[in-house]
C-alpha positions as CSV (number, residue, x, y, z in Angstrom):
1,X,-0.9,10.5,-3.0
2,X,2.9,10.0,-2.8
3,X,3.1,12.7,0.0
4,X,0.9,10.8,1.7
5,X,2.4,7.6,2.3
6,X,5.3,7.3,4.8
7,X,7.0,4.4,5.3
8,X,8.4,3.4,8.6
9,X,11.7,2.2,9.5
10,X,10.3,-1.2,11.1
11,X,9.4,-1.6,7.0
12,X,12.7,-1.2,5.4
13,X,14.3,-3.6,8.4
14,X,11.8,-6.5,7.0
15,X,12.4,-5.6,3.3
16,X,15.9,-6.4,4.2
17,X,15.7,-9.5,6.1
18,X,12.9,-10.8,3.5
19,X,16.3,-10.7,1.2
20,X,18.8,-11.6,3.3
21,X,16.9,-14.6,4.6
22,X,15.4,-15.8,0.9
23,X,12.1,-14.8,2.0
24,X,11.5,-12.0,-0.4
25,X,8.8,-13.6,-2.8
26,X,6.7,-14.2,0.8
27,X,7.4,-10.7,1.3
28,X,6.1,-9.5,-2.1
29,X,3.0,-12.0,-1.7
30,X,2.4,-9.9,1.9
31,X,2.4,-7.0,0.2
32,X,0.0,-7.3,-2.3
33,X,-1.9,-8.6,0.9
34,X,-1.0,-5.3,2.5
35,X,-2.4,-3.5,-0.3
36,X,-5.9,-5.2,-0.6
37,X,-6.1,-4.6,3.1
38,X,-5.3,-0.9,3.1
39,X,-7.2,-0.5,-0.3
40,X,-10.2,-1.6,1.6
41,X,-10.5,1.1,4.4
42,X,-9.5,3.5,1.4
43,X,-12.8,2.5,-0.3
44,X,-14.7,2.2,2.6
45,X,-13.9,5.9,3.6
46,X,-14.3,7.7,0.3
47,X,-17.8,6.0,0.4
48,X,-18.3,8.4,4.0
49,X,-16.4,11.3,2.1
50,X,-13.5,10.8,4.7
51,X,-10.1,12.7,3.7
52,X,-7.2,11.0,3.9
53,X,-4.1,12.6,5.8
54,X,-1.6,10.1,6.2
55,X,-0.8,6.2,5.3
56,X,2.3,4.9,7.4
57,X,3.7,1.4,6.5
58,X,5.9,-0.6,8.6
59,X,7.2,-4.4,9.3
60,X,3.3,-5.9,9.7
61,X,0.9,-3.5,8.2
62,X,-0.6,0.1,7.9
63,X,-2.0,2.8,9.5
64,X,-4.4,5.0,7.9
65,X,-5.1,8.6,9.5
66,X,-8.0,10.7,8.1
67,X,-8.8,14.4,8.7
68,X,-11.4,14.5,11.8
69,X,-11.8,10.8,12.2
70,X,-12.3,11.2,15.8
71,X,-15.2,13.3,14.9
72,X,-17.0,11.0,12.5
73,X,-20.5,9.2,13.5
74,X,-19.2,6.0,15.6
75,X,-21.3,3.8,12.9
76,X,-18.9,5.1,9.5
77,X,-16.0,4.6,12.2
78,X,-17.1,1.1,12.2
79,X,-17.9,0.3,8.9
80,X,-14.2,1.9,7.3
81,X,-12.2,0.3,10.3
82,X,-14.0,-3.4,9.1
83,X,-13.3,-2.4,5.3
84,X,-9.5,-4.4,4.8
85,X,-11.0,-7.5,6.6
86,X,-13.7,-7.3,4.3
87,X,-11.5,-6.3,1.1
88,X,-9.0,-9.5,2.1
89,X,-12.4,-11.8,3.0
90,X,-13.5,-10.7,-0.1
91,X,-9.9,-12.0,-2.0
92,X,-9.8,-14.7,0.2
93,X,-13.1,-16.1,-1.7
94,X,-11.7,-15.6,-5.5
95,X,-9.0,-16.9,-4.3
96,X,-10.5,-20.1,-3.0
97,X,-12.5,-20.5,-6.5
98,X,-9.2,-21.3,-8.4
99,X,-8.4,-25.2,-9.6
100,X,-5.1,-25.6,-7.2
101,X,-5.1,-29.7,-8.9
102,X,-4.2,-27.7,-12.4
103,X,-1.8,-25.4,-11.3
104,X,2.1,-25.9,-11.4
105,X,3.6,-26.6,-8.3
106,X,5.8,-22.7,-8.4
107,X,2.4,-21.2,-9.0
108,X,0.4,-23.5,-6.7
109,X,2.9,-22.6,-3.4
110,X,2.5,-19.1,-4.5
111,X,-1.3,-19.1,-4.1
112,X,-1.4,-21.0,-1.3
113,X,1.0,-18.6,0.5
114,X,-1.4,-16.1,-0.7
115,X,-4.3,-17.6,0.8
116,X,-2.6,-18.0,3.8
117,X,-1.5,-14.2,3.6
118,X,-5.2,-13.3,3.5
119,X,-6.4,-15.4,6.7
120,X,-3.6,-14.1,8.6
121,X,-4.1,-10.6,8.1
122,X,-7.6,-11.2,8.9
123,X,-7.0,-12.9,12.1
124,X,-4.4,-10.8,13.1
125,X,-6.3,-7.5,12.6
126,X,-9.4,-8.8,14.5
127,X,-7.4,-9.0,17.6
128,X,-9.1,-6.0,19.9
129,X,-5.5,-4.5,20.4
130,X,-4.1,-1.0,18.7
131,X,-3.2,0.0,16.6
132,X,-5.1,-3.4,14.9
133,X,-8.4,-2.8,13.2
134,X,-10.3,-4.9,16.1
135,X,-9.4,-2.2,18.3
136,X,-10.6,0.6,16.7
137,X,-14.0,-1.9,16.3
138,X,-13.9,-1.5,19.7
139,X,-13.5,1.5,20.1
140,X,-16.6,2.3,17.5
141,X,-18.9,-0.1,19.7
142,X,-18.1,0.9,23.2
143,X,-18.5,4.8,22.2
144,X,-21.8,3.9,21.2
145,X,-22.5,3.5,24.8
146,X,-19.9,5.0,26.6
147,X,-18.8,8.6,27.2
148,X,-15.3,8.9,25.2
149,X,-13.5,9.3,28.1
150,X,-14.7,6.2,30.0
151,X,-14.2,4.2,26.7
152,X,-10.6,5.0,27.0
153,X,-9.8,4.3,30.5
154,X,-12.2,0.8,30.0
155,X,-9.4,0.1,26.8
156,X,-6.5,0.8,28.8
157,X,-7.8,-1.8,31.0
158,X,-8.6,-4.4,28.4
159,X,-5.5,-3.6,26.1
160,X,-3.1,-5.2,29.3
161,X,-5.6,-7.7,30.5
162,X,-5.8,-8.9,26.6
163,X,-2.6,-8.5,26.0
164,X,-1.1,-11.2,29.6
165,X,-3.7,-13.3,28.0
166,X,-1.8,-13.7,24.5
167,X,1.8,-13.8,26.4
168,X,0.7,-16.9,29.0
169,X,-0.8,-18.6,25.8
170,X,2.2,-17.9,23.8
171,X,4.4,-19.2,27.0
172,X,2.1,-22.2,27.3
173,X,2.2,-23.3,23.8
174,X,5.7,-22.7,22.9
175,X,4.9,-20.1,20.1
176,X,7.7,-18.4,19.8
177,X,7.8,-17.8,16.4
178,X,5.6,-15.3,17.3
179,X,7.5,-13.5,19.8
180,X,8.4,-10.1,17.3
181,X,4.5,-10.1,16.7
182,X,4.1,-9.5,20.1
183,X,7.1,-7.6,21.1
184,X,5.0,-5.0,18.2
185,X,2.0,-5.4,20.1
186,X,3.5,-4.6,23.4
187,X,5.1,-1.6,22.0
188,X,1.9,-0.1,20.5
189,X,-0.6,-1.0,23.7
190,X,2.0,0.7,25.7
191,X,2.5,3.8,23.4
192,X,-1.9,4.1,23.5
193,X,-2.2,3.5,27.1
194,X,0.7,6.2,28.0
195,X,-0.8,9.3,25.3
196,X,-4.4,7.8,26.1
197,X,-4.8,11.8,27.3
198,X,-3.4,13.2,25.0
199,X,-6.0,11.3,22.3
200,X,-8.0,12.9,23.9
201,X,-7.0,16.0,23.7
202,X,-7.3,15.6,19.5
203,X,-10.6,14.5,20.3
204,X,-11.7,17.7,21.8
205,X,-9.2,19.6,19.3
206,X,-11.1,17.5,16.4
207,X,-14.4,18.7,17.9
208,X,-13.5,22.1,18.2
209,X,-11.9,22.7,14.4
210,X,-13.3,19.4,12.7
211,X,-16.7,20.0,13.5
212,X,-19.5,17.5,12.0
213,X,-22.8,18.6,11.4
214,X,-24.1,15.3,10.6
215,X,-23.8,13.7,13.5
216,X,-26.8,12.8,15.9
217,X,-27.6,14.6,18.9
218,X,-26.7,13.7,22.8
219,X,-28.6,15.5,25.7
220,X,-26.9,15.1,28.6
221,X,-27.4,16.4,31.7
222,X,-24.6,18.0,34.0
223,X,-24.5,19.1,37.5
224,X,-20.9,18.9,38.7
225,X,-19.5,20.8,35.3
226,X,-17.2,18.4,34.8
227,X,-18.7,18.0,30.9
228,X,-15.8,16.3,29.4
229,X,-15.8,13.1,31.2
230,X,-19.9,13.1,29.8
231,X,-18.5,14.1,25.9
232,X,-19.4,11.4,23.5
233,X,-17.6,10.7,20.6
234,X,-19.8,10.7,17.2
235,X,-22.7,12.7,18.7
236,X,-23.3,16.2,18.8
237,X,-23.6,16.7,22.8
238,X,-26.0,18.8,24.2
239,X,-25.5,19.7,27.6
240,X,-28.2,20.2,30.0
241,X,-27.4,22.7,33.3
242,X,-29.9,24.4,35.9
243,X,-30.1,27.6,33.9
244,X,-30.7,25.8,30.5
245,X,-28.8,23.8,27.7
246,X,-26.3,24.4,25.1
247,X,-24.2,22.9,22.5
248,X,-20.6,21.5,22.9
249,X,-19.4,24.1,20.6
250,X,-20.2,26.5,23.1
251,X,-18.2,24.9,26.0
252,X,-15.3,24.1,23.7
253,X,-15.0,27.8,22.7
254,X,-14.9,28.7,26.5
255,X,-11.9,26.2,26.6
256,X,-9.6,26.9,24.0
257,X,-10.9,30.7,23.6
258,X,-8.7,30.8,27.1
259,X,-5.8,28.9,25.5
260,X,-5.6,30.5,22.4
């Protein structure tokens, strides 16, 4: 499991300020926060069988990569993306049962901080931007209706439209204790929007070499051959032409049996 965990620089840079500036019991609080939440999409996965590749830490949170998750059914995508805000919803509400009027005032900031860590990270994960859980929620939803393609280029759209709306809020109301949250947020919707191809190019690489035979089927019809634009994500496609249909595994072969 070691190997699996990376840890960003963005992380060390906060471990070091949460000293510097006294802050390092907060810090500590936020990551047992950070574990509960991380713990949950663990759970949540193993329940779908999902194998785990990678689990990078940095200044606000985690990212958890799993082998194929591009090629998983859209509703497990769902389900293991929602798992940490359950898991923190879920301390949130043992928390909460606790006597706060018997506790000692040390202890009694400590648990409220902790309270306060779970709602945050709840909040701020349900915001529909990446590389937050709410976005990948999204994600899940709209590629239950949408060809994978299309549900990138409507993202790309909604990431910066979302995004001006948070800034002009933030500029309206002052916040600007929030200002590094964003300046993360920024970063990341501008890192997805630019390699927006190239995810999906894993896609197609994660349907070629991760292949799911689980998943529903997809008939679609084609006429133009343009059957990537018409690829859904969690489905098996079928693909329906004037001389008959076959399977995506087919016309991925044909694709990467030239490149290969």
């Amino acid at each position: 499991m070691n190997g699996l965990i990376k840890l960003e620089p963005t992380f060390y840079i906060m471990t070091v300020l949460a000293i510097l500036l006294g802050h390092f019991n907060q810090f500590v609080i936020f990551g047992i926060t950070l574990i509960v939440h991380e713990f949950g999409h663990f759970f949540m996965a193993r329940l779908f069988k999902w194998e785990l590749e990678e689990l990078r830490l940095f200044g606000f949170g985690g990212v958890m990569r799993f082998r194929g998750e591009l090629n998983k059914s859209n509703q497990s995508d769902l389900l293991v993306s929602l798992g940490g805000i359950l898991f923190n919803g879920l301390f949130l509400g043992i928390l909460l049962l606790f006597d706060q009027s018997t506790m000692p005032l040390l202890y009694l900031k400590r648990h409220q901080y902790l309270i306060f860590s779970q709602i945050f990270m709840i909040g701020f994960n349900l915001l529909p931007l990446p590389p937050l859980d709410g976005f990948r929620v999204l994600q899940a939803i709209l590629a239950m209706v949408y060809p994978y393609k299309k549900v990138l280029r409507i993202t790309r759209v909604f990431n910066v439209v979302f995004l001006v709306i948070i800034i002009l809020l933030t500029i309206a109301f002052d916040l600007r204790q929030l200002l590094i949250i964003e300046g993360f947020l920024i970063h990341s919707t501008r890192t997805f929007n630019r390699e927006s191809n190239f995810l999906f190019e894993r896609f197609l690489l994660q349907k070629e070499f991760c292949r799911n035979a689980g998943l529903p089927q997809k008939k679609i019809d084609i006429k133009d051959g343009h059957w990537e634009d018409k690829l859904y994500r969690g489905h098996i496609n079928y693909f329906c032409t004037g001389v008959g249909t076959s399977d995506e595994i087919c016309w991925l072969a044909i694709k990467y049996g030239q490149n290969l």
